[in-house]
C-alpha positions as CSV (number, residue, x, y, z in Angstrom):
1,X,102.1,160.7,81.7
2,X,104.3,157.5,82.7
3,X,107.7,157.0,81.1
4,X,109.6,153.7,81.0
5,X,113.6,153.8,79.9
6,X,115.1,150.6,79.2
7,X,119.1,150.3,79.2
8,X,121.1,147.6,79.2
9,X,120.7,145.7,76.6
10,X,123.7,144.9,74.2
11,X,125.9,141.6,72.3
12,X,127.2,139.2,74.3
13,X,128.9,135.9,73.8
14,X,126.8,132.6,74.7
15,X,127.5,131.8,78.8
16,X,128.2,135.2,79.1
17,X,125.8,137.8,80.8
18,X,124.1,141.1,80.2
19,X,121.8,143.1,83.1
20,X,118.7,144.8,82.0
21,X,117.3,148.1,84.2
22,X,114.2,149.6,83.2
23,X,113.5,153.3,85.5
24,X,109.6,154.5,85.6
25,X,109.0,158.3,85.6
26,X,106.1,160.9,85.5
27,X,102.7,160.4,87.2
28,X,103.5,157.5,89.6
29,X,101.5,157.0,92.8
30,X,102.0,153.6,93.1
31,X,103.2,150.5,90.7
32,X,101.6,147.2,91.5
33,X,104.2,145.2,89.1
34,X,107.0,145.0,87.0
35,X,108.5,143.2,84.8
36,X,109.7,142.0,81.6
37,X,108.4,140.2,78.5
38,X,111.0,139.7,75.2
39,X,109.2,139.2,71.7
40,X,110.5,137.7,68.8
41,X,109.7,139.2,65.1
42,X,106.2,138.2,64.3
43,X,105.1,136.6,67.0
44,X,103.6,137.6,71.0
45,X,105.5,139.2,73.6
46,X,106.2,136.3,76.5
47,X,106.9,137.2,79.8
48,X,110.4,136.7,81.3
49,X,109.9,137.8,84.6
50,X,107.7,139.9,86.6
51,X,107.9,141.2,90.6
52,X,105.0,142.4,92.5
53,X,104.5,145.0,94.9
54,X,104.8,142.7,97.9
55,X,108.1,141.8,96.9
56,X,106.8,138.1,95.3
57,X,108.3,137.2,91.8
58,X,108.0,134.9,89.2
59,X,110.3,133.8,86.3
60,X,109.5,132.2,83.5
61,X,110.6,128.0,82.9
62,X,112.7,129.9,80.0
63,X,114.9,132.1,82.4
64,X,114.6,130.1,85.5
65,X,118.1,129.5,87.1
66,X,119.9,132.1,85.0
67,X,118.0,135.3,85.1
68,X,116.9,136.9,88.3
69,X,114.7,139.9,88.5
70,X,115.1,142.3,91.1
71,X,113.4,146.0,91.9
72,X,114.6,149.0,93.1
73,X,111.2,150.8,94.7
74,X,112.9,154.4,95.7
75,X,114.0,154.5,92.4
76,X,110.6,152.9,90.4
77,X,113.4,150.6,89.0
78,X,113.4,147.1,87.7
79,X,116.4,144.7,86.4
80,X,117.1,141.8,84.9
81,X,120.3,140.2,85.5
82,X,120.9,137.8,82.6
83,X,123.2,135.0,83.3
84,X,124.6,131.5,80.9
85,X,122.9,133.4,78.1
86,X,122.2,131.4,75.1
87,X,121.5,132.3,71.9
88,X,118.0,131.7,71.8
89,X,117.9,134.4,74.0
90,X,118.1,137.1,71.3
91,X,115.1,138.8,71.4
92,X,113.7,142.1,72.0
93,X,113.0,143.0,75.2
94,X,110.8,145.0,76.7
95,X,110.1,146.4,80.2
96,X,106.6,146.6,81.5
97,X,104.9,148.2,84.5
98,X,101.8,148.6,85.7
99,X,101.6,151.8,87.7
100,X,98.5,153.6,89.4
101,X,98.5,157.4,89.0
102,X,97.3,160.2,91.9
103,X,94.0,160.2,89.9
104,X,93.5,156.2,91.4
105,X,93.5,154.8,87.6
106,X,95.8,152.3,87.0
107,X,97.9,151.5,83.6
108,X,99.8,149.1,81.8
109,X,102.8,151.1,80.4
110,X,105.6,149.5,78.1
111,X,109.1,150.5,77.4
112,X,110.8,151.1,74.3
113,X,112.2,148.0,73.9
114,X,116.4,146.8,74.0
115,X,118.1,144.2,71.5
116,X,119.3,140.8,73.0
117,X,122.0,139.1,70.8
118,X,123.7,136.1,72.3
119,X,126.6,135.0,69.7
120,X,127.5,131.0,69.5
């Protein structure tokens, strides 16, 4: 069993900044990517940013040029440093990884999910 926690997440003023960090846990042999997608009610997840095992990332035309994702693979750590937030930002975000076990399968797993708010 795979465990994402998600912290980070909070209010902030618009300009201002927040940093996500998502830590994986449990039955980890290996995690091809993570990343992180934000969802607004009623409608699909959209990925933020994601970073792969050979250190490559991408960010989404949304986030590019104020967030940067970064990964910490001691620690099975992702995070999301938020920067000139605006308030279309609020969302729900959510952490995602997708992490091979010692059995050789590989999963999708998805975090909890942490509240955005950017105020005007």
């Amino acid at each position: 069993q795979v465990q994402l926690v998600e912290s980070g997440g909070g209010l902030a003023q618009a300009g201002g900044s927040l940093r996500l960090s998502c830590a994986a846990s449990g039955n980890i042999f290996s995690i091809s990517r993570m990343g992180w997608y934000r969802q607004a009610p009623g409608k699909q997840r959209e990925l933020v940013a994601v970073t792969h095992s050979d250190g490559s990332t991408f960010v989404a035309d949304s986030a590019k040029g104020r967030f940067t994702i970064s990964r910490d693979k001691d620690k099975n750590a992702v995070y999301l440093q938020m920067n000139s937030l605006k308030p279309e930002d609020t969302l729900v975000y959510y952490c995602y990884a997708q992490i091979m076990a010692s059995s050789g399968v590989e999963f999708q797993y998805w975090g909890q999910g942490t509240q955005v708010t950017v105020s005007s």
